[in-house]
C-alpha positions in Angstrom: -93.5 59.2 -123.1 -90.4 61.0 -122.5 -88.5 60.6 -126.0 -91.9 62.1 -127.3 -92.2 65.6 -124.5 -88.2 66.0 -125.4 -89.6 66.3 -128.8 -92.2 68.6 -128.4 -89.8 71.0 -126.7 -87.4 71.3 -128.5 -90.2 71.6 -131.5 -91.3 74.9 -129.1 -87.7 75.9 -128.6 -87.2 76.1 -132.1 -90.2 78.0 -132.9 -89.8 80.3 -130.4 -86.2 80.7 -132.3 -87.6 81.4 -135.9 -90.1 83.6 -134.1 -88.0 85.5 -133.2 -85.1 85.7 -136.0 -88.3 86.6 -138.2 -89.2 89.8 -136.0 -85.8 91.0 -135.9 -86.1 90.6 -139.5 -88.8 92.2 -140.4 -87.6 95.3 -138.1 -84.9 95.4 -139.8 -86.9 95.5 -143.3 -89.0 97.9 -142.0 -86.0 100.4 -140.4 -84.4 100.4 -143.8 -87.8 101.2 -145.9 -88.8 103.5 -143.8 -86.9 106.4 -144.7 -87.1 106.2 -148.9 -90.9 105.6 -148.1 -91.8 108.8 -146.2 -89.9 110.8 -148.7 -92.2 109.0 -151.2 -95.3 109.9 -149.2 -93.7 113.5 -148.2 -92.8 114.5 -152.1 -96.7 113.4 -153.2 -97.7 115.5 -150.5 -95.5 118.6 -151.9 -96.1 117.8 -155.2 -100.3 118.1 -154.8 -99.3 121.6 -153.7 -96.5 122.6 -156.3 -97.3 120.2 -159.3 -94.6 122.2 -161.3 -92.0 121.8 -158.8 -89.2 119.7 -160.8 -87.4 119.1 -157.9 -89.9 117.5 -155.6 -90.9 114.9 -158.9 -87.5 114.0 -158.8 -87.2 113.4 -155.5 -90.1 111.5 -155.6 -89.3 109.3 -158.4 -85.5 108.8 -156.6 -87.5 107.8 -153.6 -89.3 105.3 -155.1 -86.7 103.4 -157.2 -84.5 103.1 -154.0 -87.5 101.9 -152.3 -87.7 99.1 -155.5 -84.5 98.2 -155.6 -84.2 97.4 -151.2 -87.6 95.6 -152.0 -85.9 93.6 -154.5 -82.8 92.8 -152.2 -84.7 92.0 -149.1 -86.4 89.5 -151.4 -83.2 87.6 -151.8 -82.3 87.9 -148.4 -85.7 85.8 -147.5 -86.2 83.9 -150.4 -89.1 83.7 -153.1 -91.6 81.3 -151.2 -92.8 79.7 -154.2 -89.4 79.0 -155.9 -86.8 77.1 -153.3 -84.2 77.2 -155.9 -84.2 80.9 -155.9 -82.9 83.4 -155.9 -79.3 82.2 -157.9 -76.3 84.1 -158.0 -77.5 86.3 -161.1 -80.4 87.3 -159.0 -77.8 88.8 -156.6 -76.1 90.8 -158.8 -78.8 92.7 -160.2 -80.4 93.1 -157.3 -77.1 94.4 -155.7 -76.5 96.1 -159.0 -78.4 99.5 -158.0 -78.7 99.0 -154.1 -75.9 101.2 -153.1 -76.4 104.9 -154.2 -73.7 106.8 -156.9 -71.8 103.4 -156.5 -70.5 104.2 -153.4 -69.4 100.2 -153.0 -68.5 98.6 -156.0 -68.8 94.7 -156.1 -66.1 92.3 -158.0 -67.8 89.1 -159.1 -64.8 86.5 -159.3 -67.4 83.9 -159.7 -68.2 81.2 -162.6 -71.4 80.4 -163.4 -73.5 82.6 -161.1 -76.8 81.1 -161.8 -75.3 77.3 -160.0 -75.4 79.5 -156.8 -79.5 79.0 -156.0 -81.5 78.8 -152.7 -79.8 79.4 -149.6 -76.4 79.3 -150.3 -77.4 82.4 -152.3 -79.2 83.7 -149.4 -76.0 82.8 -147.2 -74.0 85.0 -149.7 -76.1 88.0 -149.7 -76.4 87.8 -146.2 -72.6 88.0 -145.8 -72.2 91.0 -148.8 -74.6 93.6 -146.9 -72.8 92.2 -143.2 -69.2 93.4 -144.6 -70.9 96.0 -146.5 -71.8 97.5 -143.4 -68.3 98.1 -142.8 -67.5 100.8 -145.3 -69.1 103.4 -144.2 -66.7 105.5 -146.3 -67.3 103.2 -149.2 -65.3 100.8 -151.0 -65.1 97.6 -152.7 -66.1 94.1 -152.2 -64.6 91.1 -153.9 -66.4 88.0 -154.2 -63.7 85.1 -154.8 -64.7 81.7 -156.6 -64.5 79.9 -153.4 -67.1 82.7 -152.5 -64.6 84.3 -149.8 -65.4 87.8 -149.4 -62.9 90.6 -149.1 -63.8 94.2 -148.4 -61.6 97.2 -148.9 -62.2 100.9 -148.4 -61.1 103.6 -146.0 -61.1 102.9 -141.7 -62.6 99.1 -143.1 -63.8 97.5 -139.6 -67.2 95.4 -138.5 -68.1 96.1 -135.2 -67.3 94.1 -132.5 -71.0 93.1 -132.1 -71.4 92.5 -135.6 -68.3 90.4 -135.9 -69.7 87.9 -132.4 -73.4 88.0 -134.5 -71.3 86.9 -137.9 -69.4 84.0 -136.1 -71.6 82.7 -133.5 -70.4 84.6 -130.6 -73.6 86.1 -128.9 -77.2 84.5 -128.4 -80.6 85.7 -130.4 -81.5 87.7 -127.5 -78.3 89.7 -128.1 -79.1 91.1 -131.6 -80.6 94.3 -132.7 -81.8 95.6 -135.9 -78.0 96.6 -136.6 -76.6 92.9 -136.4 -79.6 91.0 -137.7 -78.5 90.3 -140.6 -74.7 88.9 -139.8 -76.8 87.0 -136.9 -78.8 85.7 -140.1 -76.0 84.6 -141.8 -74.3 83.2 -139.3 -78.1 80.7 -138.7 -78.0 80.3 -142.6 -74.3 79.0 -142.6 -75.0 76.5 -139.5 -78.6 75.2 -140.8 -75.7 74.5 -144.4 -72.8 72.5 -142.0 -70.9 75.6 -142.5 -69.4 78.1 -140.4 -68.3 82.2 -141.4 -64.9 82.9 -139.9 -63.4 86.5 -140.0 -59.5 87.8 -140.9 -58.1 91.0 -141.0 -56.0 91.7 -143.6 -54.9 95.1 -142.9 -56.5 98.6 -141.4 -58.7 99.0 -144.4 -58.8 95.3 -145.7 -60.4 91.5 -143.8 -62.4 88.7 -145.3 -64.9 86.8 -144.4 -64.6 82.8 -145.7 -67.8 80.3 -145.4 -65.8 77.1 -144.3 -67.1 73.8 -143.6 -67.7 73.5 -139.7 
């Protein structure tokens, strides 16, 4: 009787775990669509007023492919429900490909054979890219070795201390916000794969982030 109640908590413990993960989740899917959406909403409205107004149109239409192309990359993040071998690697890099706006981080793909990276190892990958993306807020680059280390340069380069305890284990669920989701993400992807992220700083505008075996 006892093996089998030890069982059903932890069953409970768990789902009260992915219950959470998954509302953080979707806060954090919702904060970032938020903002190109109203401007969607707000430009229609403007434009039933002023339909020769140029501007507004182009506004609109700016809106809305930034509010395709997040769409696009949060479907990566979470994965295509009907497809476990997706997304791959390419997937990635298109999506990715138009996420940041006038290039403002450039990504290097060092990588062979993008399309062997499926499921969520992929998911682990783009999970980690927008986590050290997060720390060029002045822009930069981001370098994606064969081993799939990830090294990001740009100006005052630095993850938050928060961010960094979210990326590598260091804080609980309760902890995280709609800022450190996503390296908390990671982090659950990498130890649900037997791996681990660990963080090193290479200088004040350089670290990289390596997804190790645990």
């Amino acid at each position: 009787m006892l093996p089998f109640l030890v069982m059903l908590l932890q069953e409970e413990l768990s789902m009260t775990f992915d219950m959470a993960l998954m509302h953080l989740m979707c806060a954090k899917i919702c904060h970032d669509l938020s903002a190109p959406a109203s401007a969607v909403a707000m430009g229609l409205e403007m434009l039933c007023e002023t339909p020769q107004d140029t501007s507004t149109l182009e506004l609109v239409t700016y809106s809305s492919q930034s509010t395709i192309h997040k769409l696009e990359l949060f479907r990566c993040l979470t994965g295509f429900s009907s497809t476990p071998s997706k997304p791959t690697g390419i997937d990635l890099e298109k999506a990715l490909r138009n996420y940041w706006p006038d290039n403002k981080i450039s990504i290097t793909w060092k990588v062979p054979q993008l399309e062997n990276i499926q499921g969520p190892p992929a998911r682990l990958l783009l999970a980690t890219l927008l986590t050290a993306a997060d720390s060029l807020p002045r822009g930069g680059t981001l370098t994606i070795d064969p081993n799939l280390s990830i090294t990001a340069k740009g100006p005052t380069a630095l993850l938050w201390e928060e961010t960094v305890k979210a990326l590598t284990g260091s804080s609980a669920l309760s902890q995280q916000t709609v800022g450190t989701i996503v390296a908390f993400f990671a982090h659950t992807l990498a130890h649900s794969l037997g791996k681990k992220l660990t963080l090193q700083t290479i200088n004040e505008s350089q670290f990289q982030v390596d997804i190790v075996e645990k």
